[in-house]
C-alpha positions as CSV (number, residue, x, y, z in Angstrom):
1,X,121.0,145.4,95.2
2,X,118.0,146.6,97.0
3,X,116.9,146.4,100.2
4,X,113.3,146.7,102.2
5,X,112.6,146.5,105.5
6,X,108.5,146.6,105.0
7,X,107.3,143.6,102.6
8,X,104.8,145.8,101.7
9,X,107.9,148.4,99.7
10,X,108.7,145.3,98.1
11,X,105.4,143.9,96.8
12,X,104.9,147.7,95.2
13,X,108.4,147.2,93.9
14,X,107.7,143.9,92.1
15,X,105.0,145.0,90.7
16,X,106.6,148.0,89.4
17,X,109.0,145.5,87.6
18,X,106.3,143.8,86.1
19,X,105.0,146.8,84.4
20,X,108.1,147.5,83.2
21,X,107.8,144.1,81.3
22,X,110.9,142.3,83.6
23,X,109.8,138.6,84.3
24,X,110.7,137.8,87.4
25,X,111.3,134.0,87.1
26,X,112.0,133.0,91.3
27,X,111.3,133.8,94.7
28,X,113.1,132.7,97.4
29,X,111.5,132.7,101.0
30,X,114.0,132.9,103.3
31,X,111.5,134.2,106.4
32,X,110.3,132.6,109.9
33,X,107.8,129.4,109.3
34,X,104.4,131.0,110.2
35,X,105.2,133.3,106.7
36,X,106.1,130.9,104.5
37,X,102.7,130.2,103.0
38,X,101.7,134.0,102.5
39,X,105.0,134.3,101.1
40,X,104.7,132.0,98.7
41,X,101.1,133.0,98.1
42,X,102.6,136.3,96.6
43,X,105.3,135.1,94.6
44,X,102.9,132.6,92.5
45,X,100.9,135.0,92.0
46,X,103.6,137.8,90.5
47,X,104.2,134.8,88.1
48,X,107.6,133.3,89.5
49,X,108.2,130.0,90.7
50,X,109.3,130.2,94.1
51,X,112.3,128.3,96.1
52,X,110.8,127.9,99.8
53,X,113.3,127.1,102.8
54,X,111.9,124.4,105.1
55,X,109.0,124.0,106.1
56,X,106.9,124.9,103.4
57,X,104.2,125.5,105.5
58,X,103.2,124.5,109.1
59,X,99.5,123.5,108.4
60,X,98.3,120.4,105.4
61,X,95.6,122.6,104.9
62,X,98.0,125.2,103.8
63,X,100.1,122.8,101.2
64,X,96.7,122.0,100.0
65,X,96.2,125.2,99.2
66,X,98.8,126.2,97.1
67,X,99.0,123.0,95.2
68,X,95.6,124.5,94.1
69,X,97.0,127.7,93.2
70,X,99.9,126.1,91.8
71,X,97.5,125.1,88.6
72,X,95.9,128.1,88.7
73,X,99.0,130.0,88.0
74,X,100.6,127.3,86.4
75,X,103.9,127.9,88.4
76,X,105.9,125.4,90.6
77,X,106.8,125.6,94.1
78,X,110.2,123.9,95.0
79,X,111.3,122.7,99.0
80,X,114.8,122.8,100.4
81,X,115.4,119.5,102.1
82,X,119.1,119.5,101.5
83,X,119.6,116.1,103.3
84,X,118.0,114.1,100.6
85,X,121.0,115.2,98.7
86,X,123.8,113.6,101.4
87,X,125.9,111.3,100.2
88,X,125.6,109.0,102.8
89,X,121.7,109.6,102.9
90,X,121.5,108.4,99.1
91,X,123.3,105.5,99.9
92,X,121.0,104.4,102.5
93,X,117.7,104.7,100.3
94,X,119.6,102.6,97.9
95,X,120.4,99.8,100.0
96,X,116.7,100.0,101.5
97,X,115.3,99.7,97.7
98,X,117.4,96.8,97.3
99,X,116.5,94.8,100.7
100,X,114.1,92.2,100.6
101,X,111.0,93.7,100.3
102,X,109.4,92.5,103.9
103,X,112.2,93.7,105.7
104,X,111.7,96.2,108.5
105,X,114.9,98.2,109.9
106,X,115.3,98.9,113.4
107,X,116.2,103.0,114.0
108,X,116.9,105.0,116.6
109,X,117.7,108.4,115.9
110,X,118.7,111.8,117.9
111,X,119.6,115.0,117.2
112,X,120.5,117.3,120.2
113,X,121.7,121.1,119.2
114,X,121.7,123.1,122.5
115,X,120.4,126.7,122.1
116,X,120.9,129.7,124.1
117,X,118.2,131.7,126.0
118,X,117.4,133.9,123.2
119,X,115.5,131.2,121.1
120,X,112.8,131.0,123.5
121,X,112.2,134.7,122.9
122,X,112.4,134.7,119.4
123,X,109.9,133.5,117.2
124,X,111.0,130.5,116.9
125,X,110.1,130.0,120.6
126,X,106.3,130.7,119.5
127,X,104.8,126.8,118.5
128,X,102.6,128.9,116.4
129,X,105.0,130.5,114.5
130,X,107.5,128.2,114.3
131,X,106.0,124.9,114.8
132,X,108.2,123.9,117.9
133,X,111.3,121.8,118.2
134,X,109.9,118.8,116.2
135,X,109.3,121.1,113.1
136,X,112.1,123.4,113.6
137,X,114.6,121.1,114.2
138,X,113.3,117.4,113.0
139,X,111.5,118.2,110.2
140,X,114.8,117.3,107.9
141,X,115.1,113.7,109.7
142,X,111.9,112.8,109.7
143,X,111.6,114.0,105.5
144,X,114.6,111.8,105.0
145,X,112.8,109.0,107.1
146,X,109.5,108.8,105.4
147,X,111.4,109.4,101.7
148,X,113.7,106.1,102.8
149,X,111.7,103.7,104.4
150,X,108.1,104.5,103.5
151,X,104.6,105.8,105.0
152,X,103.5,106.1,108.7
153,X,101.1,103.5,110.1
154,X,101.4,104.8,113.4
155,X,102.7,107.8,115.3
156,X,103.3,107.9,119.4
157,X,104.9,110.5,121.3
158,X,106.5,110.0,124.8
159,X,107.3,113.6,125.7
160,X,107.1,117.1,124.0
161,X,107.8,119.6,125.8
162,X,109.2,123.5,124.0
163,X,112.9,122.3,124.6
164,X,112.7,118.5,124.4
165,X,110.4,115.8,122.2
166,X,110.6,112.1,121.7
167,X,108.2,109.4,120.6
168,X,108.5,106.2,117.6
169,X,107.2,106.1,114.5
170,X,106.0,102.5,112.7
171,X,106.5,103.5,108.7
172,X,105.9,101.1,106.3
173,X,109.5,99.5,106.2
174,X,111.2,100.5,109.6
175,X,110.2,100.8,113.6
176,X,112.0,104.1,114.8
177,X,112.8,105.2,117.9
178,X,113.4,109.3,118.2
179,X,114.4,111.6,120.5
180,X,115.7,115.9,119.9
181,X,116.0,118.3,121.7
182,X,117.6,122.1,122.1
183,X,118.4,121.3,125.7
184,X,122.2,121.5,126.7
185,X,121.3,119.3,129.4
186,X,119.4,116.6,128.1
187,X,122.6,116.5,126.0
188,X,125.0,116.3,128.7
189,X,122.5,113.5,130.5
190,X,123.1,111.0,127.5
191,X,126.7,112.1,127.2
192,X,128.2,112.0,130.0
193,X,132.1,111.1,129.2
194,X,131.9,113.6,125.4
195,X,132.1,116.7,126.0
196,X,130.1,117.3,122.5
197,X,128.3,120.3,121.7
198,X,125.5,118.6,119.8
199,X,124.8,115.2,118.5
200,X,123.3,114.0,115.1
201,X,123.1,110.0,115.2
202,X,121.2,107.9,113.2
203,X,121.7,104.0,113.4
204,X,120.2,101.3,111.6
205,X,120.2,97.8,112.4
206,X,123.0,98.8,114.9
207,X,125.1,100.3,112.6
208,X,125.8,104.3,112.4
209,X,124.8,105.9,109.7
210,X,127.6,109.1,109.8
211,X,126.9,111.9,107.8
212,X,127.9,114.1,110.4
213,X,130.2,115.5,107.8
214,X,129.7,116.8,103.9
215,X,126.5,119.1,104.9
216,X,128.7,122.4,103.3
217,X,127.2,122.1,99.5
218,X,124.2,120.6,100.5
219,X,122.0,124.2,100.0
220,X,124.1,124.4,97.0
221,X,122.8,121.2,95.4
222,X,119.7,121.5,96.1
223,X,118.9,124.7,94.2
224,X,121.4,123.6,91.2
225,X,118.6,120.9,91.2
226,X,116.0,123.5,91.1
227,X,117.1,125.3,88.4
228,X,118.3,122.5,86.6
229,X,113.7,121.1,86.7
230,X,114.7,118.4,89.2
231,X,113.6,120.1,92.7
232,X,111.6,118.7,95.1
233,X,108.2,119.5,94.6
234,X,106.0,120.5,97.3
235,X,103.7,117.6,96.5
236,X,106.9,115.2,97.5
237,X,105.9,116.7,101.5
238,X,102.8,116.6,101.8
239,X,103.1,113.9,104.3
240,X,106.0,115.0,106.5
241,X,103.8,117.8,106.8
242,X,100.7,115.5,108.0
243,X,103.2,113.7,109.9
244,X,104.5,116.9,112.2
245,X,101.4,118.5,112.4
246,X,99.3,115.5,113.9
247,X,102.2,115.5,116.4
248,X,101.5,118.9,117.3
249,X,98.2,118.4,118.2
């Protein structure tokens, strides 16, 4: 194995490969948000296909992009959204394709992970870098909403804040009502008698949906997926990433 500190030692090193006549078949951009896009830039254009951990990229303008210079190099970029591939998750967009097809669900959904102090200094504290607490940590529940129950006719946001963000979404079958945030307080507010360290609840209609458990193969799947040709495409995103970056503006 071989390690590099400077990207730059590593692009000279790939490219060393390549003369060598060594395909390189994937890269796999594991870095902080605001780099995916260059990232991925460089491996489409040493040839591989590249794996990209969410979010592909902060900016539409950016996924445009690179689905243009995906058929210029003629390689494929692939997304981890692992929670498409929860049991539970599946489940749920089957009994949604089978409702009646005028039926709207009723959702509420929050997700409160307390973070210490040192997230605000990181750069995952930077909106610009990371794309803030809706991308960083609701991009996965809002994919899973728009890949369930449809498109967005209409977006509203109550509060957003760099800790804390709420607001409902009308999609095409469902009215949701959402709430996260990184905020050990805002966690203890709503949960007064638990003493929980974070909360993930989705219900529908009601009912919990729990798949607070099975999340351990997830990554797993997903890239068994991608090598096996049936990844998810960054074309499959393009509107999750409309979706967080009009509420970012």
């Amino acid at each position: 194995m071989i390690f590099f500190t400077e990207f730059e030692r590593f692009d000279r090193h790939c490219d060393k490969i390549k003369r060598q006549g060594i395909a390189i078949d994937y890269v796999v951009v594991c870095s902080p948000n605001y780099l995916h896009d260059a990232h991925i830039r460089f491996g489409l254009r040493i040839g591989a296909d590249v794996i990209c951990e969410k979010p592909v990229v902060l900016n539409p303008w950016n996924l445009e992009a690179l689905l243009q210079l995906e058929k210029e190099t003629g390689r494929k970029v692939y997304v981890v959204h692992q929670l498409r591939y929860h049991p539970e998750i599946i489940k749920l967009k089957e009994r949604v394709r089978n409702s009646a097809p005028d039926k709207v669900w009723n959702i509420d959904l929050q997700y409160i992970t307390p973070r210490g102090k040192w997230y605000q200094y990181s750069w995952k504290g930077d909106e610009t870098k990371s794309g803030g607490v809706i991308t960083n940590i609701g991009l996965h529940f809002f994919d899973i909403l728009l890949w369930i129950f449809g498109g967005v006719k209409e977006m509203n946001l109550t509060k957003r804040t760099n800790q804390t963000a709420s607001g409902s979404l009308r999609l095409d079958k469902a009215v949701v009502q959402w709430a996260m945030s990184i905020d050990k307080e805002f966690l203890s507010a709503i949960n007064q008698e638990a003493n929980l360290s974070s909360l993930r609840s989705l219900i529908i209609e009601g009912n919990k949906v729990d798949f607070s458990i099975g999340f351990e193969e997830l990554h797993t799947q997903a890239y068994l997926s991608i090598l096996n040709g049936q990844g998810i495409e960054i074309e499959a995103t393009k509107e999750v990433v409309y979706l967080l970056q009009k509420m970012r503006s």
